[in-house]
N, C-alpha and C positions, 0 to 999 in steps of 0.2 A: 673466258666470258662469264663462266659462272660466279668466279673470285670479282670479279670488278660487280657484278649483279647482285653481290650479298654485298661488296662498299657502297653499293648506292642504298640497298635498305637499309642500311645499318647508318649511315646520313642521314636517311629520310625518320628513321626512329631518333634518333639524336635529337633534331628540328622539332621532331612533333611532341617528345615526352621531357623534354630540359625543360623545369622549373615549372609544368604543366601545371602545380596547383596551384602556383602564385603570379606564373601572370599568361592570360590576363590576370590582373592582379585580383578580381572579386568574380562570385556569381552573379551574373546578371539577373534578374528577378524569371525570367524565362528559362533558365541554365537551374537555378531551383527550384522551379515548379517540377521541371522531369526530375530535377534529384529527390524531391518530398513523396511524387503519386510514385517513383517507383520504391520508395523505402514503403508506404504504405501497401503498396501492391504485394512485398515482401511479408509482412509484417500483418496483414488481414486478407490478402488478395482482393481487395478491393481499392478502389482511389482515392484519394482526399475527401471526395463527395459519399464514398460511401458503396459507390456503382462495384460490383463485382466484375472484377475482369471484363474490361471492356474491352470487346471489337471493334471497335471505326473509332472512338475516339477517347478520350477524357477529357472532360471539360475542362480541368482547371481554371482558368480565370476568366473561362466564359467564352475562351479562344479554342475552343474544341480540339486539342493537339493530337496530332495522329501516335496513335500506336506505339508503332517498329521500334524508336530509339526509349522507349520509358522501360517496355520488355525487355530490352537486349542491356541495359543499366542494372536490371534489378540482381545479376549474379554477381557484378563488380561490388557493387553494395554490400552484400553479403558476405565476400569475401575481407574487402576495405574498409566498410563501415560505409556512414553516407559524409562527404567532407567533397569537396573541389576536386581532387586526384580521379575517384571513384564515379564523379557525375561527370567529366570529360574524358575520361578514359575511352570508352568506345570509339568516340570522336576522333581520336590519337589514334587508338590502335587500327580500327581498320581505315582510316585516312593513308595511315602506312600501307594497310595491303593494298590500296587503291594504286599504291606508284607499281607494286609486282603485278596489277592487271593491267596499269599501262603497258610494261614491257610484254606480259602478255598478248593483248592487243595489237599491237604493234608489230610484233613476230611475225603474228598471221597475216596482217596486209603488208608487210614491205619486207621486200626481199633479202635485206641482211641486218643483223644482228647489232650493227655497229649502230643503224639508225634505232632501233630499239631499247639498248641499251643509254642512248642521247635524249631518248623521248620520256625515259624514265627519271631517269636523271633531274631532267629540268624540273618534274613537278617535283622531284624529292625536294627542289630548292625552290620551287614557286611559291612567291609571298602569294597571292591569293590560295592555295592550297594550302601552306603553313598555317596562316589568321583563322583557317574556316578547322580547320585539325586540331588547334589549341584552344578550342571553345564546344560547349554540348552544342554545336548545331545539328537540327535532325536532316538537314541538307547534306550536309557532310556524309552519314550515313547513307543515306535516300544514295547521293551520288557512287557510294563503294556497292550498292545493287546494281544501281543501272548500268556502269560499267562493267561489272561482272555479268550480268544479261547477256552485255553485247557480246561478252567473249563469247560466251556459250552459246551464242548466236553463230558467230563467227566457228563453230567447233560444229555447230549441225551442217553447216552451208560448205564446208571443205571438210569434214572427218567424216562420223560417226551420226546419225539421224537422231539418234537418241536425245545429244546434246539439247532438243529442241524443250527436253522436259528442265532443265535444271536450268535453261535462260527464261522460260516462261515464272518456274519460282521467283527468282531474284527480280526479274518486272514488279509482279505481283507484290516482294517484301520492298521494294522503292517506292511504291502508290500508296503504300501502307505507315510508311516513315515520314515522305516529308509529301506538302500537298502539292508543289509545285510539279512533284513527279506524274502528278496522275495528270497533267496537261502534255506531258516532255515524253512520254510511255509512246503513248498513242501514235505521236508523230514521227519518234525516233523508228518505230517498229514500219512504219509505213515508207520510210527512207531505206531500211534494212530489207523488208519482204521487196522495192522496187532494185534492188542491188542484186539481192540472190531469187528473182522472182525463178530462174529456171528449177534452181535448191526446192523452194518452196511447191512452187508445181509438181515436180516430180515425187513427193511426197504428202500430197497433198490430204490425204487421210488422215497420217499422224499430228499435221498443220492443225486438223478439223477437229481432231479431238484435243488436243490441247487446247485448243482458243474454247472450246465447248468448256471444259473445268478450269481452267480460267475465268474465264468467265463465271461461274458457278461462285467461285471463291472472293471474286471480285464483286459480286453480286453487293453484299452487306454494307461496301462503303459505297456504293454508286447508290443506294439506295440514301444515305447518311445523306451524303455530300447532296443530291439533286432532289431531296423529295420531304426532308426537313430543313425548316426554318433556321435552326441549328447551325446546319450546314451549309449551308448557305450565307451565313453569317458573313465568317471570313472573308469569301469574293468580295459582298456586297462590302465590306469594310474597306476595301484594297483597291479597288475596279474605278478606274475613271467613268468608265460606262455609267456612273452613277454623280456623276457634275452634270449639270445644270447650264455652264457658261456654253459649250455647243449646244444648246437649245435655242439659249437667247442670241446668240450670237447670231445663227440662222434665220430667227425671227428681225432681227435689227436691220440686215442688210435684206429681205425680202421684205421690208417695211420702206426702205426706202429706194427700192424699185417699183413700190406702189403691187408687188406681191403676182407680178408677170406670171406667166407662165416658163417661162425661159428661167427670171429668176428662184422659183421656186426648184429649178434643176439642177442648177449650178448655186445655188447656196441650202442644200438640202440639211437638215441636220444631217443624217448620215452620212453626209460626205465630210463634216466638219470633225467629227467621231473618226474617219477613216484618216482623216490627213493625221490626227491626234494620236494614234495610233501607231501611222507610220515615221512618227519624229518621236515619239516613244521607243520604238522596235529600235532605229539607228543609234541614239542614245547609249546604247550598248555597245556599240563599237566604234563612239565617240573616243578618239587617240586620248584624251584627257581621262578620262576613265578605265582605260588602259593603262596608258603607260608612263601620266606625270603627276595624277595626285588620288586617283581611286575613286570609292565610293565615299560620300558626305558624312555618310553613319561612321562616326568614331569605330564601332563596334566591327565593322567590316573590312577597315584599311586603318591604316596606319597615319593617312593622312598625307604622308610628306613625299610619299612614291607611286604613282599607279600599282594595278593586279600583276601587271606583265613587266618584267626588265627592259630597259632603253636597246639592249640589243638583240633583244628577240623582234625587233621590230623588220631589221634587217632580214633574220633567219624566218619569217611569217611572210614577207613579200616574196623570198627566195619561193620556200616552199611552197606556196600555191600556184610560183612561177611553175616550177621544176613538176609539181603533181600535171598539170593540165601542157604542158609542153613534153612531156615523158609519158601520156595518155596514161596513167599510172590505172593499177587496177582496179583500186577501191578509191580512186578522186570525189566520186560521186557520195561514196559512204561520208568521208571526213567531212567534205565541203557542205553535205547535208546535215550530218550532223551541228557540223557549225553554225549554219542558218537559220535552223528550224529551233535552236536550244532558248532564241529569246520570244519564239511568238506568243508563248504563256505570258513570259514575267512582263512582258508589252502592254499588258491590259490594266497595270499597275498604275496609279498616282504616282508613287515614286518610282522614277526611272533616272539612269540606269540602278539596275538593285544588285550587287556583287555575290547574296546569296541566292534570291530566288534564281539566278540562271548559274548558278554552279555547276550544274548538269552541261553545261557548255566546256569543262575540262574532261578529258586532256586534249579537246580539238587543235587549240593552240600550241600543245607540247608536240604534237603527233605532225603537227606542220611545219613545227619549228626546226624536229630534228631533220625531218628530210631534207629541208633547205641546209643546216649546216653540213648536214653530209656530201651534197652536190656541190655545196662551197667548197670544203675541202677537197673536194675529187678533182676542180678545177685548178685550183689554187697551188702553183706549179714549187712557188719556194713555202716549202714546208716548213720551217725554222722560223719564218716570220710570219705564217698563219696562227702557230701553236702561241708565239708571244701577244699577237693581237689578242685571241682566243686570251688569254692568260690576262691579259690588263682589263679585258672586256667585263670577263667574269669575276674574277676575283675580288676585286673592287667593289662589285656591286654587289656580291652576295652577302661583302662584310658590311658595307655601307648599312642594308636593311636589316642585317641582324644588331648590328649597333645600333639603329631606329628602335626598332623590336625590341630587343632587352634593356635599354638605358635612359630614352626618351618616352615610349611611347608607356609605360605604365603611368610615370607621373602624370605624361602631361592630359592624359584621358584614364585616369582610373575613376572620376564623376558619372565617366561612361557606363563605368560594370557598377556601379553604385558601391563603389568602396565605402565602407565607413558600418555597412550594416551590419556587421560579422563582429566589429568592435563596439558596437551599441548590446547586440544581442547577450555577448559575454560579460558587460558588464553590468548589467540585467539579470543575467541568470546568474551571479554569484550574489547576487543580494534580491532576487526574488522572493523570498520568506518575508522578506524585511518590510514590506509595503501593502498595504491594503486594495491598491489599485494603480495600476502600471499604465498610464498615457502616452499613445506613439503617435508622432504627426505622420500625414499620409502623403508630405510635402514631393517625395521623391516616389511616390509610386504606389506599390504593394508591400507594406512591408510586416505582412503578416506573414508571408511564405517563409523570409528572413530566420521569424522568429522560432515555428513549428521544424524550421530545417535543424538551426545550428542549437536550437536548445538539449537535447531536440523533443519534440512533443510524440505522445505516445498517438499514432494514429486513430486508433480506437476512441481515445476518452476527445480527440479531437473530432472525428465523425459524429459523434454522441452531442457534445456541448457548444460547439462553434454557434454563435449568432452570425447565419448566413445571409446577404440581399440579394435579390436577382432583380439588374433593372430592365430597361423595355428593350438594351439593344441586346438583352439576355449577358450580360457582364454579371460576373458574382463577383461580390466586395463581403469580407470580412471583417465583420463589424467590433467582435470583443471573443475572446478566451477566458476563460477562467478571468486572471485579474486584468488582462491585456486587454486593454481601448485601442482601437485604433482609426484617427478622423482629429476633427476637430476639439481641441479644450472647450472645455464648460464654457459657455460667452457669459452665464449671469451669474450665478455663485460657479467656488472652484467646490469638490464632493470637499468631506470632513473624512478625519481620519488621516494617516501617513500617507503621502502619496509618490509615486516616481515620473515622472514627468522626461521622455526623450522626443528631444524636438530639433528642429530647427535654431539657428543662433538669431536670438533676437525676439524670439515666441514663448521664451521661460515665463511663465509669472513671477511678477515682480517681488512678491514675497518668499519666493522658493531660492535654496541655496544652491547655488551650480556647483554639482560634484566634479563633472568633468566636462571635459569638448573633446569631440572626437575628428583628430583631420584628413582631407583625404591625401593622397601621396605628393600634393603640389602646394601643402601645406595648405589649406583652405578648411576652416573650420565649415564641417558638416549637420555635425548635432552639438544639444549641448543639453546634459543631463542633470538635472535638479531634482530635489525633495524638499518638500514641504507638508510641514503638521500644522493640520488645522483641528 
């Protein structure tokens, strides 16, 4: 068991660190934000803004990012430098040890080792686990806490009391990494204390002091998150709670009941928010988003396959047959856990969202394998199970890794904003050369770009940056040293040598195009001129 348990990490390491720094093929502008505040956090301990060591958040682009994954980067950095490798690495690595606390997990609730080792397995090859492991997501992270919580959960409630302190940390370091956790904590912990409530009872002092410094520790970002403007940002930016159309909509139809009393019950706004809500919540376990083409976000899926395999679909019906027809011990844990993992990411404009409910694996893996193990317990010729089994999987696992490596860089590398990494280099070897450097702002942010791959000394960056902050509290970096970035001059262009990366088709007409820069589907991105005036 152990020999086959070191070939499934050593797959799941395989999947998650092959070609990790090119593809995805670029950093998304989000993926170097954590790689810049944590080179500066190295480099001045302070963040791009300047903030010393920050608790509850760094701002960076206004998006106030939690914590956990910017600190747990800043060793990899030091060791690696800051480059793509070094800013997903965390990501990869403990995404990998996320599949050893599945088998973990899984141990303690199911009585043999074969289903364990099956449950691990699957995420080592789950394209949604793969996609979120080979990119800085701090979900990714956020999710190797919270599953490591529950073990330790799971180790106070059947071993050792103590366990109760080392799952309250890992909570605590999940709430702190990604924000989604701090919705998915609360709930999970509530499903887990109604599971082991006699566990928890019988110990209920130790319970009391833990939740007490917990609490204590948790204090700084509850305070962040509920009590500034700041913090509050984020929901308000995400939160349907914040449309308009269930207002009017309620108003519309109790306008044209002439605004009854009846009507005003049954077309309340509230209940138009509630239905929105609950076709939100399902959305998440909409089969289409599952199991035939994913999430819409390029950056999430791949597009061409749902999160889950065509034939986990089978081994998911099996297993929650086989859990609640076998009264299994912990039905209640999984099943809860499974239900409860979207009522956060619910409250979202975009639904289903593939990362905000990440914290929803390994429920699917943990169900999945049960069910094929009760498959094959029944399943009398054994010789034509293992072949099904073998056409089932094989095929599929190659199918999306041919997607993965061959297709899916070219045909979405526009996604991770390819092209900036090759503007920025050919920039920095002729930076002397120009009097003032013009960058269009057509694709984003693309001053993080330049401070990353140049790379800029944080210090003289904290110092000189022309910073804005506008009213939804967003910071836009205006100019560096010779770097513009926004719009070209509309009425004179400046005098002097200038270098100009733009957009194809926004050069000024008088400047020379050095180069065009394309991204992997051959689609010209920028296109680089100079012109002396």
């Amino acid at each position: 068991m152990k020999r086959i348990l070191l070939l499934i990490f050593v797959l799941a390491l395989i999947l998650r660190f092959y070609k990790l720094g090119e593809n995805p093929p670029s950093l998304y502008w989000d993926e170097a934000s954590l790689g810049y505040n944590a080179y500066s956090l190295l480099k001045t301990a302070k963040d791009e803004h300047g903030v010393r060591l920050p608790i509850t958040n760094f701002a960076a682009f206004g998006d106030y990012k939690p914590p956990g994954y910017i600190y747990t980067v800043v060793p990899f950095i030091q060791i690696l430098g800051l480059n793509e490798f070094s800013v997903r690495l965390p990501s990869a690595f403990f995404g990998t040890l996320t599949v050893l606390v599945t088998f973990l997990i899984a141990n303690k609730i199911f009585p043999n080792k074969k289903i364990s080792l099956t449950a691990a397995f699957l995420l080592a090859i789950s394209p949604w686990h793969i996609q979120h492991s080979r990119a800085a997501f701090e979900a990714n992270l956020g999710l190797f806490f919270s599953t490591t919580a529950i073990y330790f959960f799971l180790k106070f409630a059947t071993e050792k009391a103590y366990n109760m302190f080392p799952s309250a940390a890992f909570f605590l370091a999940a709430m702190y990494t990604f924000t989604g956790q701090r919705l998915f904590v609360p709930l999970i912990l509530i499903v887990l204390i109604i599971q082991f409530h006699k566990q928890v009872l019988s110990n209920i002092k130790l319970v009391i002091i833990t939740a007490v410094i917990s609490a204590f520790l948790f204090w700084p970002l509850f305070k962040f998150a509920n009590f500034t403007i700041e913090g509050k940002q984020r929901f308000n930016e995400v939160t349907f709670f914040r449309d308009l159309k269930p207002i009017d909509d309620s108003i519309s139809y109790r306008e044209d009941d002439n605004f009854s009393i009846f009507s005003n019950l049954i077309h309340n706004r509230r209940l138009f928010y509630l239905y929105n809500y609950f076709i939100h919540y399902l959305d998440f376990f909409n089969p289409s988003f599952l199991f035939i083409n994913g999430d819409q976000n390029p950056r999430l899926s791949i597009q061409e396959l749902g999160h889950l395999y065509y034939f986990e679909i089978i081994l998911i019906i099996s297993g929650i047959y086989y859990l609640f027809r076998n009264k299994a011990n912990y039905r209640f844990l999984i099943i809860g856990w499974l239900l409860i993992s979207p009522l956060g990411p619910a409250v979202a404009r975009e639904t289903p969202h593939a990362l905000r409910v990440l914290h929803i694996l390994p429920t699917f893996q943990l169900i999945s394998a049960y069910g094929f193990y009760h498959i094959y317990n029944i399943f009398r010729a054994r010789k034509l199970f293992y072949i099904l089994s073998f056409f089932a999987l094989i095929p599929s696992i190659f199918y999306y890794l041919h997607l993965y490596y061959y297709h899916y860089p070219k045909d979405y590398s526009y996604e991770w904003q390819y092209g900036y990494k090759q503007a920025v280099e050919f920039v920095k070897n002729s930076y002397s050369d120009y009097d003032q450097i013009f960058v269009t702002k057509a694709y984003g942010r693309p001053y993080i770009y330049f401070v990353m791959y140049m790379p800029i000394d944080p210090r003289l960056f904290q110092q000189s940056a022309q910073i804005t902050r506008d009213n939804q509290f967003f910071y836009d970096v205006k100019s560096y040293d010779k770097l513009n970035f926004g719009d070209l001059p509309q009425e004179t262009l400046p005098k002097g040598k200038n270098l100009y990366v733009v957009t194809p088709g926004e050069i000024p007409k008088e400047a020379h195009v050095l180069t065009t820069v394309y991204n992997l589907a051959s689609q010209p991105v920028f296109e680089i001129g100079e012109l002396q005036r």
